[in-house]
C-alpha positions as CSV (number, residue, x, y, z in Angstrom):
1,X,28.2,157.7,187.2
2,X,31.5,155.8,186.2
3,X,31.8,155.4,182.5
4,X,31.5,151.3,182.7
5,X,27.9,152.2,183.9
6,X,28.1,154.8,181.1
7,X,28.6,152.6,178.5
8,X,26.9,149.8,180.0
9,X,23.9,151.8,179.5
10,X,24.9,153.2,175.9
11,X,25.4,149.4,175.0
12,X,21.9,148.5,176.1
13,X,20.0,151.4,174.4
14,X,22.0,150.9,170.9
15,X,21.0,146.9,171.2
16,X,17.7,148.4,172.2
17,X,17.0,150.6,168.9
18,X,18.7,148.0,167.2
19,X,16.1,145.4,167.7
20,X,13.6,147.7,167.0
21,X,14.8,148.9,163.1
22,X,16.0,145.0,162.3
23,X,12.3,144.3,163.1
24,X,11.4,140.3,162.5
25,X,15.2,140.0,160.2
26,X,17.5,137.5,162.1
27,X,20.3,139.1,163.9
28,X,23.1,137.7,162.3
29,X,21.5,139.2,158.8
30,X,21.2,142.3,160.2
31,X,24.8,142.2,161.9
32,X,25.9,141.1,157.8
33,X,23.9,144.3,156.5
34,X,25.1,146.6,158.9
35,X,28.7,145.6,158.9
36,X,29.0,145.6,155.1
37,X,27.5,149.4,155.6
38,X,29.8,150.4,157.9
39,X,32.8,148.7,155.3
40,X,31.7,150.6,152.6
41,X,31.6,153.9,154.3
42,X,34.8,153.4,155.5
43,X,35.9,152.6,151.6
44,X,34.2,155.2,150.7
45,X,35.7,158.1,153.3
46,X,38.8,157.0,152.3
47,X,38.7,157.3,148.7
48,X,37.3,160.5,149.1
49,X,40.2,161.7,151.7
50,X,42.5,160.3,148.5
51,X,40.8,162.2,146.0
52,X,41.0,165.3,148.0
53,X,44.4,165.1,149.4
54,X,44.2,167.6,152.5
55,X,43.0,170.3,150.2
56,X,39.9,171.8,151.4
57,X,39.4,173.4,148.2
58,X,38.8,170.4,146.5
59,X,35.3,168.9,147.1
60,X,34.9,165.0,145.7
61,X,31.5,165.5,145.9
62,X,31.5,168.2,143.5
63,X,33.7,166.8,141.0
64,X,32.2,165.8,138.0
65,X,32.9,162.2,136.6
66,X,34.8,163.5,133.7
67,X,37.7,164.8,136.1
68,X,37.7,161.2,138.0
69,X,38.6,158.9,135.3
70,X,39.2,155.4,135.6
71,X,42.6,155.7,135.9
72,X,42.9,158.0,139.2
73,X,40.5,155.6,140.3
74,X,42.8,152.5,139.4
75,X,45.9,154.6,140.9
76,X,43.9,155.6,144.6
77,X,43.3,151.2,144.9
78,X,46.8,150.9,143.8
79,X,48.6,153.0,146.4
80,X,45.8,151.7,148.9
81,X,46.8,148.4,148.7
82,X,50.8,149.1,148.4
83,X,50.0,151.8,151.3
């Protein structure tokens, strides 16, 4: 099987399931909801790869908000943005 088949097929099973979670919601509000999830996972994994720095001792999800503080959080969209 040649992967354009391959993917032809992937293609038409994702649209598949899909249409069956949207359920009766138009497709372009479903597209909008999904998209916007996919943004803010992205923001999110990125953030935390910032946080962490490499160091797989350090585990954002276990750091208590006391040790995040506003300001590492204004610095990691600072340097973001300047990248």
């Amino acid at each position: 099987m040649t992967s354009t088949i391959q993917r032809a097929e992937l293609q038409a099973k994702i649209l598949k399931i899909a249409n069956k979670v949207r359920g009766s919601v138009d497709g372009w509000d479903f597209k909008q909801f999904v998209l916007g999830t996919l943004f803010y996972r992205f923001i999110s994994e990125n953030f935390t790869n910032y946080i962490e720095g490499g160091d797989d001792s350090i585990k954002y999800a276990d750091l208590s908000d006391e040790i995040i503080t506003p300001d590492i959080k204004d610095d990691a969209i600072i340097n973001e943005i300047e990248g």
